[in-house]
N, CA, C and O atoms as a Tinker XYZ file with bonds, in Angstrom:
   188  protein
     1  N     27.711000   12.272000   -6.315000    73     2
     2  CA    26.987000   11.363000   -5.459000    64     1     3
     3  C     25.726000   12.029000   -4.885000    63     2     4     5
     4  O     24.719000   11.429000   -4.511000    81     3
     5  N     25.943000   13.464000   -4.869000    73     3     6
     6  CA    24.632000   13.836000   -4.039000    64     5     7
     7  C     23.273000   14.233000   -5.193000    63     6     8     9
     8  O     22.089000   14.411000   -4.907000    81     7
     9  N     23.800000   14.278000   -6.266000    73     7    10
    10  CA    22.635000   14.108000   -7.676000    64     9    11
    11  C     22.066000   13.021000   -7.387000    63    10    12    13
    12  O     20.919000   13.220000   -6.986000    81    11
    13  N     22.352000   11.989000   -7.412000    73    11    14
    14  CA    22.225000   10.556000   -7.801000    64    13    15
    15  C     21.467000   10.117000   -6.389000    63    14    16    17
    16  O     20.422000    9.467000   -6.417000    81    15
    17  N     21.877000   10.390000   -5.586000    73    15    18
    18  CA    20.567000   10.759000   -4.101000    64    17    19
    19  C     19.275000   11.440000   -4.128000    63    18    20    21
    20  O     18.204000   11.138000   -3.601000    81    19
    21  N     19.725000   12.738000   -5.093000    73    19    22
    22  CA    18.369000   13.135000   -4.818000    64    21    23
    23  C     17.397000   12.125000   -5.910000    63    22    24    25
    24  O     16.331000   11.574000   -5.633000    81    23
    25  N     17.923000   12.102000   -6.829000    73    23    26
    26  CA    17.383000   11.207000   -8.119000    64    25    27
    27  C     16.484000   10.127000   -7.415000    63    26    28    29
    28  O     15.304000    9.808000   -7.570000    81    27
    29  N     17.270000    9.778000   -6.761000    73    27    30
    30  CA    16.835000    8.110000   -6.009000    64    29    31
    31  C     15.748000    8.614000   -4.651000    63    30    32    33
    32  O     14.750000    8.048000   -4.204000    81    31
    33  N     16.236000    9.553000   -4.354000    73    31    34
    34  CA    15.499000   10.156000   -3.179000    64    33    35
    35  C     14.043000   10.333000   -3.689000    63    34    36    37
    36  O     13.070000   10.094000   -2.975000    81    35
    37  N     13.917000   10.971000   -5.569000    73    35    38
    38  CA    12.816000   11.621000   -5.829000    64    37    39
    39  C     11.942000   10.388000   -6.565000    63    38    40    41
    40  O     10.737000   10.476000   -6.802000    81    39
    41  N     12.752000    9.255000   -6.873000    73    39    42
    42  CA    12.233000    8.317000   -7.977000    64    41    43
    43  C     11.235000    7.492000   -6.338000    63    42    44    45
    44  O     10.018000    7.392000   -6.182000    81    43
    45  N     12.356000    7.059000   -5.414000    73    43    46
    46  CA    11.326000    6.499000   -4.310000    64    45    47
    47  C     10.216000    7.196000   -3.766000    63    46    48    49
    48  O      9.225000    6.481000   -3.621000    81    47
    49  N     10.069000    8.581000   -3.363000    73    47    50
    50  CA     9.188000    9.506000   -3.272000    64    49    51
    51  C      7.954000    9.158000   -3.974000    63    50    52    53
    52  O      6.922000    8.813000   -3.399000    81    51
    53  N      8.123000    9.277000   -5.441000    73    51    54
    54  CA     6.808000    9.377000   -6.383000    64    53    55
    55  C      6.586000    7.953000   -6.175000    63    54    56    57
    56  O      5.416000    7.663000   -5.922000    81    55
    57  N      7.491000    6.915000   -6.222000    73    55    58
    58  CA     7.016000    5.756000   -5.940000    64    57    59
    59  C      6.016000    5.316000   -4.919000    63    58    60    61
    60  O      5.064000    4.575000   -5.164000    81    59
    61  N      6.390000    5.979000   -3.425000    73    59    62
    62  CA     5.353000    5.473000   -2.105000    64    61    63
    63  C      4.189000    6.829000   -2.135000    63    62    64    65
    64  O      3.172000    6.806000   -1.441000    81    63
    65  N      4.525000    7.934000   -3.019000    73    63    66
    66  CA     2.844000    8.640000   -3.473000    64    65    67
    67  C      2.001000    7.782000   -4.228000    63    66    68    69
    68  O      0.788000    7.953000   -4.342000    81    67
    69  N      2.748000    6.718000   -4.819000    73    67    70
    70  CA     1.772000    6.171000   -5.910000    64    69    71
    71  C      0.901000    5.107000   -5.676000    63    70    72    73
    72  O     -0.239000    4.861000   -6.070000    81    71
    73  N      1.924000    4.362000   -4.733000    73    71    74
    74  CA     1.309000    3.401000   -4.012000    64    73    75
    75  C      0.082000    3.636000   -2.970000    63    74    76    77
    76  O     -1.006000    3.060000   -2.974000    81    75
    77  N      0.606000    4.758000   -1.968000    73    75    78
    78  CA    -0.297000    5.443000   -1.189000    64    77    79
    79  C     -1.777000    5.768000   -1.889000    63    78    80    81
    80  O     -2.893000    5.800000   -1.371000    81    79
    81  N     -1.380000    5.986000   -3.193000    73    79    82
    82  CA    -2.438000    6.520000   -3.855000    64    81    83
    83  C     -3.763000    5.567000   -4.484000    63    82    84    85
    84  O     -4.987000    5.698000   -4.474000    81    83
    85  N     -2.985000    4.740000   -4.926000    73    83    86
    86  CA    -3.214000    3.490000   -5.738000    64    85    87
    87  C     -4.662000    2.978000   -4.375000    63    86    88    89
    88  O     -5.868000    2.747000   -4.467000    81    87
    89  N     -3.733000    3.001000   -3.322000    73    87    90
    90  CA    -4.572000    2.401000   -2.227000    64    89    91
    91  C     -5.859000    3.125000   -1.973000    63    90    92    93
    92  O     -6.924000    2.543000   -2.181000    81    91
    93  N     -5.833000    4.117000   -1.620000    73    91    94
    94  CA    -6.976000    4.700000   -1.437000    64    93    95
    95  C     -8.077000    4.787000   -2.455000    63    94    96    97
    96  O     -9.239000    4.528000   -2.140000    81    95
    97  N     -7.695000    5.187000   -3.809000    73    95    98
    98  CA    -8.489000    4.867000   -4.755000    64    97    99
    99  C     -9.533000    3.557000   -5.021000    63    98   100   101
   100  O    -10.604000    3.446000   -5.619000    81    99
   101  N     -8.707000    2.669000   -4.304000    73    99   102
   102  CA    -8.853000    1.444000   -4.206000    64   101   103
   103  C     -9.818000    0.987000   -3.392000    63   102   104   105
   104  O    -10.718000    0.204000   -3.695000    81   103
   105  N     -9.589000    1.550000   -2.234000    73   103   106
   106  CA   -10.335000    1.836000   -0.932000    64   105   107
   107  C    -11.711000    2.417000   -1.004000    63   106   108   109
   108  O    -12.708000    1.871000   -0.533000    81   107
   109  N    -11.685000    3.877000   -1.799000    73   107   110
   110  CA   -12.959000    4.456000   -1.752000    64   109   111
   111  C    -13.818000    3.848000   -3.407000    63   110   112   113
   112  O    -14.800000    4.531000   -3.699000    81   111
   113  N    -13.555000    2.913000   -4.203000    73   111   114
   114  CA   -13.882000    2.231000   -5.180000    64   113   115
   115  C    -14.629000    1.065000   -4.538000    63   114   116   117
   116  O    -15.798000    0.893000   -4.881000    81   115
   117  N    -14.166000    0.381000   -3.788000    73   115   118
   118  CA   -14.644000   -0.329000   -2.933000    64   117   119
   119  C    -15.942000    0.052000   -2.369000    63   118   120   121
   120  O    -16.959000   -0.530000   -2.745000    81   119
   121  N    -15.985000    1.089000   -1.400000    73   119   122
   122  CA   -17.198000    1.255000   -0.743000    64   121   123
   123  C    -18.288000    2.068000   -1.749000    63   122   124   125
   124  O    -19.497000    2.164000   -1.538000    81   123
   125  N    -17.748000    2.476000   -2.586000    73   123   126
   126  CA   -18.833000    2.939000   -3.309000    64   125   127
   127  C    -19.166000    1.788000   -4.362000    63   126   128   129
   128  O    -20.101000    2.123000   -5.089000    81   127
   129  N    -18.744000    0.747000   -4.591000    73   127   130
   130  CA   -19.485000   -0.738000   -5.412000    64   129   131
   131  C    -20.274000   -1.174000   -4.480000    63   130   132   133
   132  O    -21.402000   -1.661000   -4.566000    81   131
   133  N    -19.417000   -0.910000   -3.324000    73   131   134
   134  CA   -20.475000   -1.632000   -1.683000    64   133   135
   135  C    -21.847000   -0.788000   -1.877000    63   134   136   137
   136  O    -22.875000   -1.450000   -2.025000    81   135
   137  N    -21.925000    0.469000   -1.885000    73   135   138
   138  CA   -22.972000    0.811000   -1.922000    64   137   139
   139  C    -23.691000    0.923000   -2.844000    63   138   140   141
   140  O    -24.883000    1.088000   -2.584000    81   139
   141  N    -23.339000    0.888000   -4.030000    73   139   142
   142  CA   -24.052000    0.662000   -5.197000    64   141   143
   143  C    -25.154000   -0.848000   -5.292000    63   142   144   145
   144  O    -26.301000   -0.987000   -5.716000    81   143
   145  N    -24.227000   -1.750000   -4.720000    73   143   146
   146  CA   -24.740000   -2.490000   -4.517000    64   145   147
   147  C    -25.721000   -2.716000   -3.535000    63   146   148   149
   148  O    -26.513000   -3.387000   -4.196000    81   147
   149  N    -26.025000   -2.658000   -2.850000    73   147   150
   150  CA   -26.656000   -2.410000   -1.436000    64   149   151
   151  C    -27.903000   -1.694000   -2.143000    63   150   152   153
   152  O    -28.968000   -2.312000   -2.158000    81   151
   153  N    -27.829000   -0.433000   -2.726000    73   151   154
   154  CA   -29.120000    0.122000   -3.270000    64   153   155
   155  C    -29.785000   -0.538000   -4.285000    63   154   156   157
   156  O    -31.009000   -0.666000   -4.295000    81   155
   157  N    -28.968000   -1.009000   -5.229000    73   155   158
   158  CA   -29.596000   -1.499000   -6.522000    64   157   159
   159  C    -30.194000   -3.800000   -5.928000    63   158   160   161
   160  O    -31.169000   -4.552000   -5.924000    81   159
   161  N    -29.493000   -3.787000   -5.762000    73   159   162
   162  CA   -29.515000   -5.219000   -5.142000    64   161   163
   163  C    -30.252000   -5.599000   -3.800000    63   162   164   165
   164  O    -30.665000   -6.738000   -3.584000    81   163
   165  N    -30.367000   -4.661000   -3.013000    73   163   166
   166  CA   -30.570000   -4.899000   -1.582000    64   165   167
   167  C    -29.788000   -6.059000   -1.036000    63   166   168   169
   168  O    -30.500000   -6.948000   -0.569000    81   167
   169  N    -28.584000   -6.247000   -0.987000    73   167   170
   170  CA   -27.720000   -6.713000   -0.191000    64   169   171
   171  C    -26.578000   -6.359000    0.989000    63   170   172   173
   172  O    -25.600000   -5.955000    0.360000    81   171
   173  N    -26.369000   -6.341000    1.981000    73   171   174
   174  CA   -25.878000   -5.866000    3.084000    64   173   175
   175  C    -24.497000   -5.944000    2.882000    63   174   176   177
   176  O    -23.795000   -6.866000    2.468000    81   175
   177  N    -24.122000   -4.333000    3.404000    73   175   178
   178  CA   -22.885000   -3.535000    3.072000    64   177   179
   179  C    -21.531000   -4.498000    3.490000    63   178   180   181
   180  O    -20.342000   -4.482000    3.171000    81   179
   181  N    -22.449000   -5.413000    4.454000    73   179   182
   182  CA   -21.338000   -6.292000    4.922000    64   181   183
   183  C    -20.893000   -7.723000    3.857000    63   182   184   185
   184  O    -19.688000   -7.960000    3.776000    81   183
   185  N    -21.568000   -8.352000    3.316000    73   183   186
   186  CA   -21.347000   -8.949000    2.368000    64   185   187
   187  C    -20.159000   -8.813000    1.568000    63   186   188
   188  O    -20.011000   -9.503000    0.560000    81   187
């Protein structure tokens, strides 16, 4: 039983790194289209 914990312990682990991860990537992809845009377009970061 205590294999099968850590297993589950390690499978959820990599799971909420991935997600965590997923997000931020996500996040800083975002502001850098924001700003891409903004330079090439002249449209406001807020848009």
């Amino acid at each position: 039983m205590h294999i099968l914990g850590m297993i589950l312990l390690g499978i959820g682990g990599a799971f909420g790194i991935a997600l965590v991860g997923g997000t931020v990537v996500g996040m800083i992809g975002v502001i850098i289209y924001k700003i891409y845009r903004s330079l090439r377009y002249h449209i406001s970061l807020y848009d």
